[in-house]
TIKEPA-711950 format. One line per field, with one value per atom (N, C-alpha, C): x, y, z; residue number from 1. Coordinates in Angstrom, 2 decimals. Layout:
BEGIN
east <- (X,...)
north <- (Y,...)
up <- (Z,...)
vexse <- (NUM,...)
This chain:
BEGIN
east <- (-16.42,-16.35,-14.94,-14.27,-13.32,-13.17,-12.19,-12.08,-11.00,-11.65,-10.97,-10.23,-10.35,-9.44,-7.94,-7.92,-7.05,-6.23,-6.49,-6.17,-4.97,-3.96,-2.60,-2.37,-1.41,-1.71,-0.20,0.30,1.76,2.43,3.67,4.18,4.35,4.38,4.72,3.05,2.25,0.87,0.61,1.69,1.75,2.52,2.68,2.94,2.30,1.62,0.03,-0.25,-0.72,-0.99,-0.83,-1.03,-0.83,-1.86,-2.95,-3.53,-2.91,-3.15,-2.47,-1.24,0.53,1.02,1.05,0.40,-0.12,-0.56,-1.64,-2.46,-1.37,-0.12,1.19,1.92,1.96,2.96,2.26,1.08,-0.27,0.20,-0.18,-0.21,1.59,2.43,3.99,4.02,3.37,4.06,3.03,2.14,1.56,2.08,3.10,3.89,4.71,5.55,6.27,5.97,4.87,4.65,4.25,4.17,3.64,5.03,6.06,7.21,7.23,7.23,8.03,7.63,6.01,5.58,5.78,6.38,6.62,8.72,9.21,10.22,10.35,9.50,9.64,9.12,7.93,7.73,8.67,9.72,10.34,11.67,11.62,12.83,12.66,11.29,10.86,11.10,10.38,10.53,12.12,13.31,14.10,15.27,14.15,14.99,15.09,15.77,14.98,14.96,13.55,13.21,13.23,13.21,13.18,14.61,16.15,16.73,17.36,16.64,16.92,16.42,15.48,15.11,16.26,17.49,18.36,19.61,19.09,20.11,19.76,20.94,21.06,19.93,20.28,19.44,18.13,17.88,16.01,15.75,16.32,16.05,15.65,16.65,16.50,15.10,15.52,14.26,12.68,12.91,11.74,10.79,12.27,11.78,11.42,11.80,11.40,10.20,9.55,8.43,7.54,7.71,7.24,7.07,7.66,7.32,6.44,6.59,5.90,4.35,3.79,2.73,2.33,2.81,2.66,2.04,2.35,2.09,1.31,0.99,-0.12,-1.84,-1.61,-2.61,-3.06,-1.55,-2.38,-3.17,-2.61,-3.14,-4.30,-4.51,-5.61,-6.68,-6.76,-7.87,-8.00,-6.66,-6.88,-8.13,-8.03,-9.08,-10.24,-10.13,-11.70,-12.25,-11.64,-12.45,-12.84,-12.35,-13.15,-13.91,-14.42,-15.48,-16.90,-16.97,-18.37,-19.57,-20.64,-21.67,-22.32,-21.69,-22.33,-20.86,-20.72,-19.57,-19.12,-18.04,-17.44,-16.61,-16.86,-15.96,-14.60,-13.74,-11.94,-11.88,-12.57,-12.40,-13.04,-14.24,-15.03,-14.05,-13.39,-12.83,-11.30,-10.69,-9.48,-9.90,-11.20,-11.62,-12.06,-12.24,-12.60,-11.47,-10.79,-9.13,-8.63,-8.49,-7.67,-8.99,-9.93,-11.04,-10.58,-10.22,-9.97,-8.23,-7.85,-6.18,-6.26,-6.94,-6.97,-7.85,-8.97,-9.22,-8.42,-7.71,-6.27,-5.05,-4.94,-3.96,-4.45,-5.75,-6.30,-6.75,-7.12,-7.21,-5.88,-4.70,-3.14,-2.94,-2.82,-2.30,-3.02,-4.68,-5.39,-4.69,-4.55,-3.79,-2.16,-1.72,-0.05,-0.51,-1.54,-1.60,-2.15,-2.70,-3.23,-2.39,-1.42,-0.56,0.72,1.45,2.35,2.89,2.32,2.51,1.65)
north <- (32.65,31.50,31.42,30.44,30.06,29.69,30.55,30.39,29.47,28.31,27.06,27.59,28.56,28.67,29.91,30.01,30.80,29.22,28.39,27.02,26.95,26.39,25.77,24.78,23.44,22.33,22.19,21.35,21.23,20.59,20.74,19.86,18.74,18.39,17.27,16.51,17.17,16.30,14.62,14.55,12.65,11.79,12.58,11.87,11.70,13.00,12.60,11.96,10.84,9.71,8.01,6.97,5.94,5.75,6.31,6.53,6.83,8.46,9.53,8.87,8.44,8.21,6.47,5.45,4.83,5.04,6.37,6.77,7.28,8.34,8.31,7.40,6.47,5.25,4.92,4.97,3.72,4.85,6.33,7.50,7.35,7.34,7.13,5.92,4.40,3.56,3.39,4.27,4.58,5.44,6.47,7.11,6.20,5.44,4.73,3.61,2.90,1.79,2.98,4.08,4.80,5.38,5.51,6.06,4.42,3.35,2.50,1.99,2.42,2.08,2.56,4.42,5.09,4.60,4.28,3.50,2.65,1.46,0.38,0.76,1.85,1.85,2.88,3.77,4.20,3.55,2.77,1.26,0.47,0.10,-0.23,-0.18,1.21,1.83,1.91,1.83,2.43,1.48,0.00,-1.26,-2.14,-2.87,-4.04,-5.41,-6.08,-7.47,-7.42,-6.26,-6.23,-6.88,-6.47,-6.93,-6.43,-4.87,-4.38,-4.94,-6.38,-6.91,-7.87,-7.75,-8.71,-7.95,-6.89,-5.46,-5.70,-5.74,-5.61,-4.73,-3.49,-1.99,-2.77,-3.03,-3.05,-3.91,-5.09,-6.33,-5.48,-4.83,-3.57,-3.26,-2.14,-1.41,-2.13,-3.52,-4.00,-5.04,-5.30,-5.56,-4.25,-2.95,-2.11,-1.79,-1.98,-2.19,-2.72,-4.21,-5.12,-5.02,-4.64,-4.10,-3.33,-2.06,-0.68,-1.67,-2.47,-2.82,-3.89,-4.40,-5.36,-4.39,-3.20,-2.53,-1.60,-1.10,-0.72,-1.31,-2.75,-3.83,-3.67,-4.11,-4.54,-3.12,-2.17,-0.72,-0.61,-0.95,-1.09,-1.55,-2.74,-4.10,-3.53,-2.98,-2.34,-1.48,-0.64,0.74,0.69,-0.95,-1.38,-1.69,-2.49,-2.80,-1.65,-0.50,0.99,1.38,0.81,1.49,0.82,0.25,-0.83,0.31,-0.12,0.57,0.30,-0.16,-0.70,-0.95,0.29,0.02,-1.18,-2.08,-3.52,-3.43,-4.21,-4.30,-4.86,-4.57,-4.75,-6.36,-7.19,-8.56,-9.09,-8.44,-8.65,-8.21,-6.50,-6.10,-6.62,-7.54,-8.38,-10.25,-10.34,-11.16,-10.57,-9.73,-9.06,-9.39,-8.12,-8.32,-9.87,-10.46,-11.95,-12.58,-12.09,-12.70,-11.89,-10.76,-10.09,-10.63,-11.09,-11.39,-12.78,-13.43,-15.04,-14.69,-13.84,-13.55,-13.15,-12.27,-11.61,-12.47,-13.26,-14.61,-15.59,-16.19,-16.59,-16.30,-15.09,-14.57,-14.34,-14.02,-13.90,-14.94,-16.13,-17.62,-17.68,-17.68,-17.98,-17.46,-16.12,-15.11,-15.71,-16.19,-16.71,-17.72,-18.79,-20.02,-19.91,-18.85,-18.64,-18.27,-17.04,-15.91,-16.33,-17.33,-17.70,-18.99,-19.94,-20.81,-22.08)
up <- (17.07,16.18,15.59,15.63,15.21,13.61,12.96,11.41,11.11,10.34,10.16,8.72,7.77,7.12,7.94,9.20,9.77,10.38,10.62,11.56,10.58,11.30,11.12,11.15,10.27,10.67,11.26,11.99,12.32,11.45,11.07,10.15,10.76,12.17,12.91,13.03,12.12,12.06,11.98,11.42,11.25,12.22,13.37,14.64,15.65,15.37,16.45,16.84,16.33,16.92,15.94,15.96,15.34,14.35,14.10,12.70,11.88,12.27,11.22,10.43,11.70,10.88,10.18,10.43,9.67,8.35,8.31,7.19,5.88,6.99,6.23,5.56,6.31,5.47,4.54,4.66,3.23,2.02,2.59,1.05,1.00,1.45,0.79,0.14,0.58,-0.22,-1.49,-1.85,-2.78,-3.90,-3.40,-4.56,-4.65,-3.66,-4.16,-5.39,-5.35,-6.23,-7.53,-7.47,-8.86,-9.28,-8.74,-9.05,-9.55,-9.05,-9.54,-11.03,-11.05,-12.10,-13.38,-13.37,-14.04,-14.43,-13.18,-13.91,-14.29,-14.58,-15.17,-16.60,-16.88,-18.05,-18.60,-18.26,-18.85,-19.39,-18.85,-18.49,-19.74,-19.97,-20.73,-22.31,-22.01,-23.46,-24.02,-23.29,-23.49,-23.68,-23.51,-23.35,-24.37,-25.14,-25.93,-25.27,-25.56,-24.60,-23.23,-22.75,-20.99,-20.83,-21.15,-19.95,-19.74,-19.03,-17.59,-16.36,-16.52,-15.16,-14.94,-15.71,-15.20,-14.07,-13.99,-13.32,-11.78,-10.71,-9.53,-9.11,-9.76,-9.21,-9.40,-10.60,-10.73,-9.33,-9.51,-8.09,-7.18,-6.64,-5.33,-5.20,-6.57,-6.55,-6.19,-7.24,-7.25,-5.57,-4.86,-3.41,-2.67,-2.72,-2.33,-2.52,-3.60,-4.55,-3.80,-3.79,-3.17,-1.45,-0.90,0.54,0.91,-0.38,-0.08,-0.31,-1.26,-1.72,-0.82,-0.50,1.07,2.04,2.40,3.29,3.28,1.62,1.25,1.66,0.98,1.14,2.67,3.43,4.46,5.75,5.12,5.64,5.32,3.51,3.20,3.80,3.82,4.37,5.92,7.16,8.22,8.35,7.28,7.40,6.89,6.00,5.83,6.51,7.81,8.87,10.08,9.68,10.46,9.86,8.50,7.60,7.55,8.38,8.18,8.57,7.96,8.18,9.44,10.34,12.02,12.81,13.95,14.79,14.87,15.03,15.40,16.86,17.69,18.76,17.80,18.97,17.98,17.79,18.66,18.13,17.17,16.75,15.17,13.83,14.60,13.61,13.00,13.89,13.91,13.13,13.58,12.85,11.10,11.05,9.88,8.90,9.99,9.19,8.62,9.52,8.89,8.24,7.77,7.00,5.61,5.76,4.46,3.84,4.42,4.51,3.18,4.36,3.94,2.12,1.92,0.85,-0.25,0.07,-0.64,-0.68,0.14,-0.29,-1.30,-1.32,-2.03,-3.66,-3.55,-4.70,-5.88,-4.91,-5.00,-6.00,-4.98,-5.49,-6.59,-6.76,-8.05,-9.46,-8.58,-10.02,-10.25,-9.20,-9.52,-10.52,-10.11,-10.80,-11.96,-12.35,-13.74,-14.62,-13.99,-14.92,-15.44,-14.16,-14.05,-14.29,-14.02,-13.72,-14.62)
vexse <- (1,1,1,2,2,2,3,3,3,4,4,4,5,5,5,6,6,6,7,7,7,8,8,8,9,9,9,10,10,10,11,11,11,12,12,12,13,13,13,14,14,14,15,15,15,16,16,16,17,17,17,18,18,18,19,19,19,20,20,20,21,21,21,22,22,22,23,23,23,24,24,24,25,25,25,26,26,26,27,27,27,28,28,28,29,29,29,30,30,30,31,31,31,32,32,32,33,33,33,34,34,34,35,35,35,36,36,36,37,37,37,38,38,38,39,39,39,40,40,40,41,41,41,42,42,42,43,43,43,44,44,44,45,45,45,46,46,46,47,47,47,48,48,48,49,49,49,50,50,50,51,51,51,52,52,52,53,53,53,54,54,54,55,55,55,56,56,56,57,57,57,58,58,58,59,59,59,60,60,60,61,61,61,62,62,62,63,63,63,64,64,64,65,65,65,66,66,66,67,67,67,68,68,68,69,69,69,70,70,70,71,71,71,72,72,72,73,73,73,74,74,74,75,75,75,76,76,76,77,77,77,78,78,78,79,79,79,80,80,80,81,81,81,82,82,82,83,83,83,84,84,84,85,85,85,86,86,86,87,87,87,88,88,88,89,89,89,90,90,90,91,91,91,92,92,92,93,93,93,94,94,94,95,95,95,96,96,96,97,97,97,98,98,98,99,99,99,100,100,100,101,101,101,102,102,102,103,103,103,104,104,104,105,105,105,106,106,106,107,107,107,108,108,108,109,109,109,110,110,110,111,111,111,112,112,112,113,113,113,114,114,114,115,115,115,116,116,116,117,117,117)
């Protein structure tokens, strides 16, 4: 019998295959949006009236931001459609997907047009 606390994992584990490092990018751009969150509120605190959002750097930072969370989402909504409680052929599950998309755009805009606008 093979002892799974003796097993090794490779450090090259997240190349394996196109899950895994998929699954990688979703958990990185997840510290990223929490690093970013922890600098805006330290930014914050340290600011009067917020204008450090008028700073080159923040801009940067904050499309970087914005990418990582783009890519979060849509990793997200991906791996919901492997979670259904009844296998999906890939064309249910691609229909799934842009069923969950068009929801999350929608919901988006509602929240732009409420918060913002």
């Amino acid at each position: 019998m093979h002892n799974r606390l003796t097993q090794s994992t490779s450090p090259l584990w997240i190349v394996r295959n196109g899950a895994t490092l998929l699954y990688f990018f979703r958990e990185l751009s997840g510290l990223i949006i929490s690093a970013y969150c922890v600098y805006f509120s330290l930014m914050w605190i340290q600011t009067d009236a917020l204008t450090f959002v008028r700073a080159r750097s923040f801009h940067t930072i904050s499309i970087i931001t914005f990418t990582a969370s783009i890519l979060h989402t849509l990793t997200w909504l991906w791996v919901t459609t492997q979670v259904t409680p009844q296998p999906l052929s890939k064309k249910l599950q691609y229909a799934l997907f842009a069923g969950l998309i068009l929801i999350f755009c929608g919901v988006s805009f509602c929240l732009l047009q409420i918060l913002y606008i």
